[in-house]
C-alpha positions as CSV (number, residue, x, y, z in Angstrom):
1,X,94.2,107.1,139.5
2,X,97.0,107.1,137.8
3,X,96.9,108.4,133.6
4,X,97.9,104.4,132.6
5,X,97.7,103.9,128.4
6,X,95.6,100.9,127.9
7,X,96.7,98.9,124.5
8,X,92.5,97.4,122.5
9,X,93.2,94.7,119.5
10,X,90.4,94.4,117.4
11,X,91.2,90.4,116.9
12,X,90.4,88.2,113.5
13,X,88.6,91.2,111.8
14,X,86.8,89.8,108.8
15,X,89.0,92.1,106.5
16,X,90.8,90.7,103.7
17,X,91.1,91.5,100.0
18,X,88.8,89.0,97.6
19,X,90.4,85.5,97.6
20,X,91.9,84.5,94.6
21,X,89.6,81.4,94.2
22,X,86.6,84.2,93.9
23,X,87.9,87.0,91.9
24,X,86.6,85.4,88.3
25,X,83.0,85.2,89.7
26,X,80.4,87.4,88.2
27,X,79.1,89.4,91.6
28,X,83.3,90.2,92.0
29,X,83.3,91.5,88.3
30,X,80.5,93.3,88.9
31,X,81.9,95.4,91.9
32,X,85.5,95.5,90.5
33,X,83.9,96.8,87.5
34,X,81.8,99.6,89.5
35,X,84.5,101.1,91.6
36,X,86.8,101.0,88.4
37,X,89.8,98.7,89.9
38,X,91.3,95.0,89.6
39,X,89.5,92.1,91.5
40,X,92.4,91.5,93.7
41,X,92.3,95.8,94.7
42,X,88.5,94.8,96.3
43,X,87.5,94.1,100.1
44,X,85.5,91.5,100.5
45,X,82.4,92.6,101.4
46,X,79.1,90.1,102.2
47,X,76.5,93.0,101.2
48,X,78.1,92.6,97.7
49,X,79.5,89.3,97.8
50,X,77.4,87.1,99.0
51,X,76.7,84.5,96.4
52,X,80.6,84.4,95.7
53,X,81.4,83.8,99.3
54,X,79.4,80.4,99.3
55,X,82.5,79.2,97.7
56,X,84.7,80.2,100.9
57,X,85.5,77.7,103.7
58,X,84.5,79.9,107.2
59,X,82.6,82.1,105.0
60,X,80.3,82.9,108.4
61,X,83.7,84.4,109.9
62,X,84.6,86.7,106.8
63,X,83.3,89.4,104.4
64,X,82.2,91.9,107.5
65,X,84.5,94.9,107.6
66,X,82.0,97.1,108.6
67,X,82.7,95.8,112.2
68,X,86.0,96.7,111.9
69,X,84.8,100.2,110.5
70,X,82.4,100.6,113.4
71,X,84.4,99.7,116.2
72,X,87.5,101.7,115.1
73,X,85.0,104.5,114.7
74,X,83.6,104.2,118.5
75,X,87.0,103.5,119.7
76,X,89.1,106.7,117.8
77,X,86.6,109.5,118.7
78,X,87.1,109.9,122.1
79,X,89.0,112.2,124.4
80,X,91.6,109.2,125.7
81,X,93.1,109.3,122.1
82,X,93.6,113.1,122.7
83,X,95.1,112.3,126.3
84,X,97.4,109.5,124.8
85,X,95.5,106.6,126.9
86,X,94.6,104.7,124.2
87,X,96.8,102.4,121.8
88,X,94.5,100.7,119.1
89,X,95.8,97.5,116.9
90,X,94.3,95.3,114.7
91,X,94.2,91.7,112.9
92,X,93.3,91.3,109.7
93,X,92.2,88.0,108.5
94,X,95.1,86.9,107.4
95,X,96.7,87.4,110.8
96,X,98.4,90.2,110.5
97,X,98.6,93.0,113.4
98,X,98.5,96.7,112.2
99,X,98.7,99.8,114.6
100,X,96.8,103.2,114.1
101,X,98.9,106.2,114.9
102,X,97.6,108.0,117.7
103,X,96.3,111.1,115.6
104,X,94.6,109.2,113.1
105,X,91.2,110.0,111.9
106,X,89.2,107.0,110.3
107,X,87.3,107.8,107.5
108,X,83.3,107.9,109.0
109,X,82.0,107.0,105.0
110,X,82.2,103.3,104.7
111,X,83.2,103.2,101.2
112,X,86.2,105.4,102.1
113,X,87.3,103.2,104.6
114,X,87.2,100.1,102.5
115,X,89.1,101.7,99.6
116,X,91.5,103.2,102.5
117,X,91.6,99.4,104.0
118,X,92.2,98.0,100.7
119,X,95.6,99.9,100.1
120,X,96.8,98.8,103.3
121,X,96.6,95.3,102.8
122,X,98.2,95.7,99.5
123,X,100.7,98.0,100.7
124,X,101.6,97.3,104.4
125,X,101.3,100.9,105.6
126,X,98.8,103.8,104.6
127,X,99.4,106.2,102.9
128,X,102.3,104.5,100.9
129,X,104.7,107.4,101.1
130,X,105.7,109.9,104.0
131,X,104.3,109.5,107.4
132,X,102.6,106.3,108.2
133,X,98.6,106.7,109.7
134,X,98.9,103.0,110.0
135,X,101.1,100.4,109.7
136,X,101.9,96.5,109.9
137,X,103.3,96.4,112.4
138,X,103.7,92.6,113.5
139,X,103.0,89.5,111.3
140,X,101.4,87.6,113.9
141,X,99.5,87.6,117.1
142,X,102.1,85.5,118.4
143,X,104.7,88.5,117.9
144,X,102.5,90.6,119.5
145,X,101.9,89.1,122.6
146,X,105.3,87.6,123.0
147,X,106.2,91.6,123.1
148,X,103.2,92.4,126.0
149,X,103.6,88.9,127.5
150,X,99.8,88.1,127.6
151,X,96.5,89.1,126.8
152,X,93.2,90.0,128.3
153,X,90.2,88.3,125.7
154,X,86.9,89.7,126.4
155,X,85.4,86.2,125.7
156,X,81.8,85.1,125.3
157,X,82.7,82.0,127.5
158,X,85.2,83.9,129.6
159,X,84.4,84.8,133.8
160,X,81.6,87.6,133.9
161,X,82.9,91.0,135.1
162,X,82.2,94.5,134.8
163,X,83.7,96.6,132.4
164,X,85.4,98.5,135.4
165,X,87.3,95.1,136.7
166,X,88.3,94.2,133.5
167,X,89.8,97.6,133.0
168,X,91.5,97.0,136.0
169,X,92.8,93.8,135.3
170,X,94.6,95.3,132.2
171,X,96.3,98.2,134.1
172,X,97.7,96.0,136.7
173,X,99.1,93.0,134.3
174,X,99.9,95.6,131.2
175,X,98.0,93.5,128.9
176,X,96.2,94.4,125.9
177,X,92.6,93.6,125.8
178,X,91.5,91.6,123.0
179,X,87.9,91.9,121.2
180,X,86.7,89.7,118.6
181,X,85.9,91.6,115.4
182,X,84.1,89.0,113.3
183,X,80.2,88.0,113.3
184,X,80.1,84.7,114.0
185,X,81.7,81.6,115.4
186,X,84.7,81.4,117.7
187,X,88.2,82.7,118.3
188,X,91.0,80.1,116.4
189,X,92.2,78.1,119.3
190,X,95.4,79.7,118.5
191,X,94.5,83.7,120.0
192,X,92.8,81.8,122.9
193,X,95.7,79.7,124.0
194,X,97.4,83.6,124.0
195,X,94.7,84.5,126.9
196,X,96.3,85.3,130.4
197,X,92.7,86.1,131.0
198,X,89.6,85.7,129.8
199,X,86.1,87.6,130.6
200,X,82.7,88.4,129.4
201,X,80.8,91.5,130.4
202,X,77.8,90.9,132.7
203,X,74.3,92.0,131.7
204,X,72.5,89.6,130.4
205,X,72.9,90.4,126.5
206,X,75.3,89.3,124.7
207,X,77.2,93.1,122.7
208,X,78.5,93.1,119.4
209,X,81.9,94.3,119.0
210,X,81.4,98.0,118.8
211,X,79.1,97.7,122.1
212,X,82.0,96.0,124.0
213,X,84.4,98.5,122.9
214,X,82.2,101.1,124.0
215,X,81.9,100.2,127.5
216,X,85.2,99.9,127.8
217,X,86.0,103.2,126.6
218,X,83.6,104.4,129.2
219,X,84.8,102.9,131.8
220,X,88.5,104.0,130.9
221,X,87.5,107.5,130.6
222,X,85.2,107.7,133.8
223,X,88.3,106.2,135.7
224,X,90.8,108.1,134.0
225,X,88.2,111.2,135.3
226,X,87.6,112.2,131.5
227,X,84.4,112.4,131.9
């Protein structure tokens, strides 16, 4: 088979810097005060903000940037980035789409990534001078796709397919394949009106983000003969 690049969104990630209707609240001072930096330089983070976050409306959909961290993580170390097979983006909460440069190395201590995460959303592009590791690169999923003209969403409620088919759906359309990088609820009606297709992978269990990427990636690489 053919050496195809494949393009993985991580969609909705629940990463965001603390809201401004949160940042006076004690549990935000507290951790703004411990790493030494403003309240509007912090990730939201449930572990620490919990109590805070009551405050937020679709507080079950936010404060969870370890999935991000996790699935970037499974996704980055693995021999398709060092072939040039795989193009990773992803959406913050906010909406907008950032794209890792295909050397990058995400940082595997979680406090590093956040701190690393939080200068991005500041600044648009890490790090802030010389060449960019990653980038905004669109402002919407809207200007994403329009570019790709669709989208694969692997989809809780979408047809049931094996990693394999699904893989081959996105070689022959050239569509991205869209995961879900928050832990709970639904995709905004909005990314799933962007769907050319939609499908869940069969087995019975239902995976959490980094276990969808995963099997993926496996299939990719055992069709791509990687492995």
């Amino acid at each position: 088979m053919a050496k195809t690049r494949i393009e993985l969104i991580l969609l909705e990630a629940a990463l965001e810097l603390v809201p401004r209707e949160i940042r006076s609240h004690p549990q935000v001072v507290k951790t703004a005060r411990r790493y030494e930096v403003e309240p509007d330089e912090l990730i939201l983070d449930k572990s620490l903000h919990y109590n805070a976050m009551s405050m937020l409306s679709q507080k079950w959909k936010r404060g969870r940037p370890d999935i991000l961290h996790v699935s970037l993580l499974v996704a980055t170390d693995t021999p398709l980035r060092e072939k040039g097979l795989l193009r990773i983006y992803f959406q913050s909460y906010d909406g907008r789409i950032f794209r890792l440069a295909d050397s990058v190395r995400i940082p595997k201590n979680y406090e590093r990534f956040k701190g690393l995460m939080a200068q991005l959303l500041r600044e648009g592009r890490v790090p802030p001078e010389g060449e960019s590791l990653i980038w905004q690169e669109y402002d919407s999923l809207k200007d994403y796709v329009r570019e790709r003209g669709g989208l694969i969403l692997l989809w809780e409620k979408g047809r049931g397919a094996s990693p394999t088919f699904i893989l081959s759906r996105a070689i022959v359309t050239g569509y991205p394949l869209g995961v879900g990088a928050f832990p709970r609820g639904d995709f905004k009606k909005s990314t799933l009106r962007k769907a050319r297709e939609a499908y869940r992978i069969m087995g019975g269990i239902q995976l959490k983000t980094w276990g969808v990427v995963g099997r993926l990636i496996y299939a990719l690489e055992r069709t791509a003969s990687l492995i």
